[in-house]
C-alpha positions as CSV (number, residue, x, y, z in Angstrom):
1,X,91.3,58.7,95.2
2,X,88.4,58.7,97.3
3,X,87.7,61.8,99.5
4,X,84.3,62.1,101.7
5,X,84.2,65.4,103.2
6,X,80.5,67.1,104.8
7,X,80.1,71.1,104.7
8,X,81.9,71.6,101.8
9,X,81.9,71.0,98.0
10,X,80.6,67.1,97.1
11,X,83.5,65.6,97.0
12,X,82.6,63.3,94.6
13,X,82.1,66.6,92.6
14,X,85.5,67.7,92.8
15,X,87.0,64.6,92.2
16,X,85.7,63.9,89.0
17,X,86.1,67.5,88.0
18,X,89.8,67.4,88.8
19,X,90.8,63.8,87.4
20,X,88.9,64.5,84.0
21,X,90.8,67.9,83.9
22,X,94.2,66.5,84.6
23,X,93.3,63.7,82.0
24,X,92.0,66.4,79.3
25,X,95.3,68.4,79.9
26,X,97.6,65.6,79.8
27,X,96.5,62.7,77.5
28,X,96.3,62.8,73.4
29,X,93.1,63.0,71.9
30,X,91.3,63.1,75.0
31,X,88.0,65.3,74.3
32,X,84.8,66.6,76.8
33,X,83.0,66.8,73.8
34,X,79.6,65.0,74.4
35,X,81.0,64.0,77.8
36,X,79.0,64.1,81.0
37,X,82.3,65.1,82.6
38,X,81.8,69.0,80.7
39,X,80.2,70.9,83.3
40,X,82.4,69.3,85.9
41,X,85.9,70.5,84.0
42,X,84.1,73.5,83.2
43,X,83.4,74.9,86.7
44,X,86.8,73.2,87.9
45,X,88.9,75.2,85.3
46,X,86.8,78.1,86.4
47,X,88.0,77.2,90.3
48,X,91.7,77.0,89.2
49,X,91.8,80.3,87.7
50,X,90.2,82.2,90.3
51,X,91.9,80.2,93.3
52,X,95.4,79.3,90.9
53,X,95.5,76.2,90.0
54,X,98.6,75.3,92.4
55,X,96.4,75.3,95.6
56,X,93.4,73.1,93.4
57,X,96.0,70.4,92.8
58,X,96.9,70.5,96.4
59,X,93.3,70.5,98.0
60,X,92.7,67.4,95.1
61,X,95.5,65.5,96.2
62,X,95.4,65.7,99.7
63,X,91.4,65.5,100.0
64,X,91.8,69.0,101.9
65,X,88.6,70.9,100.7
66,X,89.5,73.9,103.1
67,X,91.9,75.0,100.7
68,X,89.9,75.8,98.1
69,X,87.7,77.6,101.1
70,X,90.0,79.0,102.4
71,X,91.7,80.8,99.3
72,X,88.0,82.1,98.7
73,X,87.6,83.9,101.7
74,X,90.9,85.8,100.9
75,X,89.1,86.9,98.0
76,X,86.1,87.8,99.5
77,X,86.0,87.4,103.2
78,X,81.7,87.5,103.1
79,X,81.2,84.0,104.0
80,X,78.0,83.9,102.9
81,X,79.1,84.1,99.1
82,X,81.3,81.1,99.5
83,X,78.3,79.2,101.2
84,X,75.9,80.5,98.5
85,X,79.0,78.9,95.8
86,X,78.8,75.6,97.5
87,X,75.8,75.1,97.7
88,X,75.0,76.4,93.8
89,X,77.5,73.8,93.1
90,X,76.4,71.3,95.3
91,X,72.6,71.4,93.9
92,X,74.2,71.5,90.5
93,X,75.8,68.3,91.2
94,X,72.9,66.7,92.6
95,X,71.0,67.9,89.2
96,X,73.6,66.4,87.1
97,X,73.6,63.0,89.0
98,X,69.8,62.8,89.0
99,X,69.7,63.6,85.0
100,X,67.3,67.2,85.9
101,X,68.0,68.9,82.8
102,X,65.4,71.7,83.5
103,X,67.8,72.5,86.9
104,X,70.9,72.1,85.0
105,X,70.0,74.3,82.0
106,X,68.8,76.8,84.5
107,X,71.5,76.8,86.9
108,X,74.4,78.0,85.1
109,X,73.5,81.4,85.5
110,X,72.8,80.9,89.3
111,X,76.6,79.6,89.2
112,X,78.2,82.6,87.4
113,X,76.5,84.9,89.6
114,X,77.9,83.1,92.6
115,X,81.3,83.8,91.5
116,X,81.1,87.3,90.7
117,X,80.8,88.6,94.3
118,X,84.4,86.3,94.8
């Protein structure tokens, strides 16, 4: 599946976060363990509990990111969280890709505080 979608979560992002979850919950002896593909299932499963995991499936298989946005914003209609959440994610992803460990180790607090306010 190949989704391209501007002003909202890379979607590139998303998609490998989704298809390695659904593969990690599905197959046997699947494991993340020393996996690039961690911090991608992590945030994902993080995304599915706090959005329900019903409307994650749905944005992934229809390439509708709005979904996800908009099931934020009925948690927290303050925009600017959701934008401050994409783009933690965003940069996180363009860390991961470009191998910026120093970003990566220090984003993951920047990433759990973007959630709280949701």
């Amino acid at each position: 599946m190949n989704c391209h979608v501007s002003g909202s979560f890379e979607c590139s992002f998303f998609n490998e976060g989704m298809t390695t979850l659904l593969t990690f919950e599905y197959m046997d002896n699947f494991s993340l363990l020393r996996t690039a593909y961690y911090d991608y299932v992590l945030i994902m499963k993080c995304l599915c509990e706090i959005v329900g995991s019903d409307k994650m499936l749905d944005a992934y298989s229809t390439c509708q990111m709005d979904i996800v946005k908009t099931e934020l914003l009925k948690l927290n209609s303050d925009a600017s969280c959701y934008e401050e959440l994409v783009t933690v994610i965003n940069d996180y992803h363009q860390a991961l890709m470009n191998e910026n460990v120093d970003y990566v180790a220090s984003s993951k607090p920047k990433f759990i505080q973007a959630l709280l306010p949701i």
